[in-house]
C-alpha positions in Angstrom: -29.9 -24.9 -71.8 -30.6 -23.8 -68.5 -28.0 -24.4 -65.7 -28.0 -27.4 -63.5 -30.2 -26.5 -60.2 -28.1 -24.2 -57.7 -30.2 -26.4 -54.6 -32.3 -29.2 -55.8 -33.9 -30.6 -52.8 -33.9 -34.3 -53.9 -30.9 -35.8 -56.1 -30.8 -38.7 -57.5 -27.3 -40.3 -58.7 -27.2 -43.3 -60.6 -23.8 -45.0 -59.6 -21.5 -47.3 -62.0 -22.1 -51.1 -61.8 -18.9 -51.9 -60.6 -16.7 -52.0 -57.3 -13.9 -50.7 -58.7 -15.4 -47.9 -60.9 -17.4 -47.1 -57.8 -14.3 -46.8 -55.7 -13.5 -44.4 -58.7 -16.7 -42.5 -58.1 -16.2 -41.8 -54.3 -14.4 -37.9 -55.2 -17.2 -37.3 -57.9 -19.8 -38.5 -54.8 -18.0 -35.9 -52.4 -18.0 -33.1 -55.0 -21.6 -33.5 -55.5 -22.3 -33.7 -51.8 -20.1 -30.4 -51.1 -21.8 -28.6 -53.7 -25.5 -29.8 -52.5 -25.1 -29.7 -48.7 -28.5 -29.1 -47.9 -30.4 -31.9 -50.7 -31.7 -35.4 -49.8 -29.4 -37.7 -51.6 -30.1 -40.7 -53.1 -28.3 -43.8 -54.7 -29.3 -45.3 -57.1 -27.1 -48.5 -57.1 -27.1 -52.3 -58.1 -27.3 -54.7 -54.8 -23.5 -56.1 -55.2 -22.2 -52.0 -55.2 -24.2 -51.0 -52.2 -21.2 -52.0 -49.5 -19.4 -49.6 -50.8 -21.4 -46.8 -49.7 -23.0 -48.2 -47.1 -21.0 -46.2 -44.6 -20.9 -43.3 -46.6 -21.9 -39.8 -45.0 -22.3 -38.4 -48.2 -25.3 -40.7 -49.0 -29.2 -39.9 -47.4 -31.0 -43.1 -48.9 -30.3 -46.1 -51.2 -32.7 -47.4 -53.8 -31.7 -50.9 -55.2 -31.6 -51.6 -58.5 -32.8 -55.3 -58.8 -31.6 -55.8 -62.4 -31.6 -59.4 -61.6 -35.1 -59.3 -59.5 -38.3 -57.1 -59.7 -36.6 -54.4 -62.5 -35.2 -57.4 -65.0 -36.5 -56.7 -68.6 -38.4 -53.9 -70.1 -41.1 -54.6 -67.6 -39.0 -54.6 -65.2 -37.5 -51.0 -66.2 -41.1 -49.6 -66.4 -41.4 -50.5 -62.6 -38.7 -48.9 -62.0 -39.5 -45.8 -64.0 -42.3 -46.0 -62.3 -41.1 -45.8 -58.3 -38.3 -43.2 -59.3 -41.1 -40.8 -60.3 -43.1 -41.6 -57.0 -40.3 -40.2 -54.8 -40.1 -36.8 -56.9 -36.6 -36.2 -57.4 -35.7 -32.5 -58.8 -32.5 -33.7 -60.5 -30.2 -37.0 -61.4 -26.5 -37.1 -61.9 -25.8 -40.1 -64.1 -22.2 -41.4 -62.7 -22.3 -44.4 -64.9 -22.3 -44.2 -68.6 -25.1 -46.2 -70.5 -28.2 -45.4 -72.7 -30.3 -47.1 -70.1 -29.4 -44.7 -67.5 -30.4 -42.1 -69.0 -33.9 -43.5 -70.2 -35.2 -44.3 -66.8 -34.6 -41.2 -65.6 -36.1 -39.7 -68.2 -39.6 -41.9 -68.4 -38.9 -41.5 -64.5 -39.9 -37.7 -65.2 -37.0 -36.2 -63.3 -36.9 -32.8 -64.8 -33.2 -31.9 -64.7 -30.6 -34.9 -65.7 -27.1 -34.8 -66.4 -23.8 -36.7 -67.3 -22.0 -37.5 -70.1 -23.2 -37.8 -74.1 -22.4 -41.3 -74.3 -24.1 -44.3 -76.1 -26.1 -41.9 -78.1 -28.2 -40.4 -75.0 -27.5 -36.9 -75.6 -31.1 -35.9 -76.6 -32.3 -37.6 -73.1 -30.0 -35.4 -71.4 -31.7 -32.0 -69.9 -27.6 -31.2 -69.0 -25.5 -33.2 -71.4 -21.7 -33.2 -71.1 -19.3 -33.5 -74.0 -16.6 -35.4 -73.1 -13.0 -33.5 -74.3 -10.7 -35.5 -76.5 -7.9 -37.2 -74.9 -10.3 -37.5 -72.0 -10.4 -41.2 -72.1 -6.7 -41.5 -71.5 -6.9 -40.0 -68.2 -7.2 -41.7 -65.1 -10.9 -42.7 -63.9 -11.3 -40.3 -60.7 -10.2 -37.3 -62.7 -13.2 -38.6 -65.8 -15.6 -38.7 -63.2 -14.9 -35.1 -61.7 -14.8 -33.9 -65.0 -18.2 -34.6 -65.8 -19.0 -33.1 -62.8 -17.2 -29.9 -63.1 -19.6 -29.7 -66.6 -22.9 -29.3 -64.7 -21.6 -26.4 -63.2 -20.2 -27.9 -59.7 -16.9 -26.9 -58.2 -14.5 -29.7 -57.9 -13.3 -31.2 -54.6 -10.2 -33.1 -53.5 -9.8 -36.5 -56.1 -8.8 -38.2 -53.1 -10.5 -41.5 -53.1 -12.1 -42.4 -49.7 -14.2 -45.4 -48.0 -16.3 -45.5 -44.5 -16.1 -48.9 -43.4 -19.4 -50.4 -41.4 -18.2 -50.9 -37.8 -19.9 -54.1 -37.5 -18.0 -55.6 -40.2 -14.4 -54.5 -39.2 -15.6 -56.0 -35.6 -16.6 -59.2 -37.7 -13.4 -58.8 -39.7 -11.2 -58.5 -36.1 -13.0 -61.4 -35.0 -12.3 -63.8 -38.0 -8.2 -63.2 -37.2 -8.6 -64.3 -33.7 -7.3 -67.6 -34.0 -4.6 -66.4 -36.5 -1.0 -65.5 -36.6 -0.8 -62.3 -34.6 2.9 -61.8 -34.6 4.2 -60.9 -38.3 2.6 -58.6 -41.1 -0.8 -59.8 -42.7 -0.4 -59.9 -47.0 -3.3 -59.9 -48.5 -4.0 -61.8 -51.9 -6.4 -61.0 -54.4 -6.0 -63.3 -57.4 -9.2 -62.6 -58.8 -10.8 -60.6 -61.2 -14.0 -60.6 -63.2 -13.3 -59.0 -66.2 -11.3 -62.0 -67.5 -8.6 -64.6 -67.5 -6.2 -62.0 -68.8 -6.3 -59.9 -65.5 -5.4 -63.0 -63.4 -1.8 -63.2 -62.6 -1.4 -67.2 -62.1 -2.6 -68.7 -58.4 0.7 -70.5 -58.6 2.5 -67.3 -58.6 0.3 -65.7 -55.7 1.3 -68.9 -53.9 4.9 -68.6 -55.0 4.9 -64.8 -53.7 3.2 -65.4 -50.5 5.4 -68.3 -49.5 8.3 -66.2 -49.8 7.0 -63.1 -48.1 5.5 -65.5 -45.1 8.8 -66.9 -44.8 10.6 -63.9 -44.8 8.7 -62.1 -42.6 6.5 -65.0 -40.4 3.3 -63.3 -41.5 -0.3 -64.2 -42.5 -1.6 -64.5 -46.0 -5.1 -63.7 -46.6 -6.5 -64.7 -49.9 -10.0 -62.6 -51.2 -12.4 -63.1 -53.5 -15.5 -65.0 -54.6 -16.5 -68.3 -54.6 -15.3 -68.3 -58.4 -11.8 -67.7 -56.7 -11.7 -71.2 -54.7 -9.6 -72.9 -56.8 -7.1 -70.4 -57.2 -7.1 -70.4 -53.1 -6.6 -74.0 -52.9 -3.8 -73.6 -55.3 -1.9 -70.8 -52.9 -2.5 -72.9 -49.8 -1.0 -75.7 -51.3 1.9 -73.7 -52.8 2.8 -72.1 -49.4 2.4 -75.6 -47.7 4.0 -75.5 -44.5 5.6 -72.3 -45.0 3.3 -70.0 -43.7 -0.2 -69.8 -42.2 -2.9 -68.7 -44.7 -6.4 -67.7 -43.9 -9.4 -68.1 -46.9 -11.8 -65.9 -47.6 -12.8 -67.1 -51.1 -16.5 -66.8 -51.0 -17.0 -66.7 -47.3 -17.3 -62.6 -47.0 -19.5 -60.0 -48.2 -18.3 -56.9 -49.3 -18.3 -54.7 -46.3 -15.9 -57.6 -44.1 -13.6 -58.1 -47.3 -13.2 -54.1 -47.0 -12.4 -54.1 -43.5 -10.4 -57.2 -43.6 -8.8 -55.4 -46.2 -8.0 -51.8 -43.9 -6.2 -54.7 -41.6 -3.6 -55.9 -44.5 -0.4 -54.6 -44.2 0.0 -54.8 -47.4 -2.0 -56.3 -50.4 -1.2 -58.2 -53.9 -3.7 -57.8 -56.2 -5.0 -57.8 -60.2 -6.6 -55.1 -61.5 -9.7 -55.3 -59.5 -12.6 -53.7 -57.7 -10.8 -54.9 -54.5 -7.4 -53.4 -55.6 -9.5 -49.9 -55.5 -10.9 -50.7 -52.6 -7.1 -51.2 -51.2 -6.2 -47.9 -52.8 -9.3 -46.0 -51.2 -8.0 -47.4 -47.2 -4.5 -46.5 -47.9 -3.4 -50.2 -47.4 -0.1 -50.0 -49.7 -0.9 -52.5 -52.4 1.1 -54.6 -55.4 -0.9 -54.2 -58.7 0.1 -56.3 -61.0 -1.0 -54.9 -64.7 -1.4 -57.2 -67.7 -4.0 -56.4 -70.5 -5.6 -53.5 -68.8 -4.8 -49.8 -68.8 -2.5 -48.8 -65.7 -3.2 -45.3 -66.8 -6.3 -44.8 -66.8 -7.6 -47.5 -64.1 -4.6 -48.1 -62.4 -4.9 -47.9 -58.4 -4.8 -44.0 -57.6 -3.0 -43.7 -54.5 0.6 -42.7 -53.2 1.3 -46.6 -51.6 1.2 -48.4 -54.8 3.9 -50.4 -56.8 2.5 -51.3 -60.8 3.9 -54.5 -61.8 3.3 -54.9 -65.8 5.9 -55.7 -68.9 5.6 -53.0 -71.7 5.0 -55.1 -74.3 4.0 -54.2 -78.0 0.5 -56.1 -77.3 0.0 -54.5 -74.4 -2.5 -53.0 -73.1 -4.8 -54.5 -75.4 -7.9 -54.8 -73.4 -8.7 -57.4 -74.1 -10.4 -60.7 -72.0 -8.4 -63.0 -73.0 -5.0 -63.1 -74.9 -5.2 -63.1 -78.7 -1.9 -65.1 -78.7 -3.3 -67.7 -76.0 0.3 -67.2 -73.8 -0.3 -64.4 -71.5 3.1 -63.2 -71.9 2.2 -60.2 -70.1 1.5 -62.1 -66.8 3.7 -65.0 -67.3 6.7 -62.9 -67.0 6.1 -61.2 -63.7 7.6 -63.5 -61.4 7.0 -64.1 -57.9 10.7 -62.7 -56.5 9.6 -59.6 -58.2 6.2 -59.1 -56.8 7.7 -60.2 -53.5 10.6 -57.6 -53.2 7.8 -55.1 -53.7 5.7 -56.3 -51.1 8.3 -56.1 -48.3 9.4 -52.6 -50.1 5.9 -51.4 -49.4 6.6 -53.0 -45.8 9.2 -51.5 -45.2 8.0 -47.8 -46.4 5.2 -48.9 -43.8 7.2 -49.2 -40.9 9.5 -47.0 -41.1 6.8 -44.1 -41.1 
């Protein structure tokens, strides 16, 4: 096997699928971009992932992957195949992990691609990495730059980083205008898409952020999707008058939940895309850990507190719970989450 091109002078890098493993991405993206200062780089990136880069220095150009649109089904892949090859890249780095990624860059006719032998794509590799044993067990950012180091690049820092858009921190600033200025903003996050078993209860979130607004005469600022309304409506009803909380369930995109998310003093959160998006803007963050990994996915920063019980079921990685009780959420109680929220705080402001 010949070696991975010293100066390619297009790259192409297909990037995960999801926020949080994108977040993970961002020292792999750097690497690359240190090793290749001179090539055009471009993203390859589903539409809901592209915020995250938007701001990115390391990035040239962006081409959407429509999964959903124009490139859905094997037709839709051909097309896709097809305008990859029109731009004439000299080489792809496959960041994310499937047999698809691989195909379409090879029936894209990009002449050097690399990344990792998984899902059986080994033969449609030009530069296929083995993964090493034990390497699943190791945190996400440290996977990534492995995979990278195979092809032959020198590692950067694994500090994770973010480049917010400066429109939408203006839009963010603007959206706290009428708020409570005076105490610490808490963000809540009670979201997460990968199941019911990552959601520590809304009436929990509520019960935490009426203490800590009480304590401290902040604002709580609750994230996520439209799919996160109700859990919203439950915490503003569980704070009540005790506190001012602002909603952004549903009413953000990506790039103002990120900047609204750099002006948290500190944030609760599942194990989310937004808790590494907290971890990547240093906004110290509560991660509360129930059937996922805290190893390998936890949040990888120095302004973290893990919240999880260390149960014999646990992690089991699963969606939901294969007792039906979620004992691994239901015992994490609200005093608990909310002593380490003013900890963080107080860590904060005493820098």
């Amino acid at each position: 096997m010949h070696s991975f091109p010293a100066t390619p002078r297009k790259l192409l890098i297909r990037s995960t699928n999801w926020i949080g493993d994108a977040v993970m991405t961002t020292p792999a993206i750097r690497t690359i971009r240190h090793n290749f200062p001179d090539t055009e780089i471009t993203l390859l990136v589903l539409p809901w992932v592209r915020d995250v880069f938007a701001a990115c220095p390391h990035i040239d150009d962006f081409f959407i992957y429509e999964k959903h649109g124009r490139h859905r089904g094997l037709a839709g892949k051909w097309r896709l195949a097809r305008e990859l090859r029109a731009k004439n890249f000299d080489a792809a780095i496959l960041l994310q992990n499937a047999f698809e990624a691989a195909l379409i860059t090879k029936l894209a006719a990009i002449p050097n691609r690399g990344g990792y032998t998984t899902d059986g794509r080994g033969l449609l590799l030009t530069h296929p990495v083995k993964k090493r044993p034990g390497i699943d067990a190791i945190h996400q950012v440290h996977y990534y730059q492995e995979m990278v180091a195979g092809l032959g690049l020198q590692p950067g820092p694994d500090a994770l980083e973010l480049f917010l858009d400066q429109d939408a921190l203006t839009r963010a600033l603007a959206g706290r205008e009428n708020e409570n200025k005076k105490g610490p903003v808490i963000g809540l996050n009670p979201g997460a898409a990968y199941g019911p078993a990552k959601r520590w209860p809304a009436k929990k979130y509520g019960q935490a952020a009426a203490l800590f607004v009480r304590e401290t005469g902040g604002l709580a600022v609750v994230f996520g999707t439209d799919a996160d309304n109700e859990a919203a409506r439950v915490i503003q009803e569980t704070v009540g008058g005790q506190g001012a909380v602002l909603d952004l369930t549903g009413k953000t995109d990506l790039a103002t939940a990120m900047a609204h998310i750099s002006l948290c003093d500190v944030f609760i959160t599942n194990d989310s895309g937004l808790m590494h998006v907290a971890a990547a803007l240093d906004t110290p963050l509560v991660a509360i850990f129930g059937s996922t990994d805290h190893i390998a996915t936890g949040p990888f920063c120095e302004q973290a507190i893990i919240l999880r019980r260390d149960l014999d079921c646990s992690p089991c990685k699963k969606t939901h719970c294969p007792k039906g009780h979620f004992a691994c959420m239901e015992q994490i109680n609200a005093d608990e989450v909310c002593a380490a929220a003013l900890e963080l705080l107080k860590k904060k402001n005493n820098v």
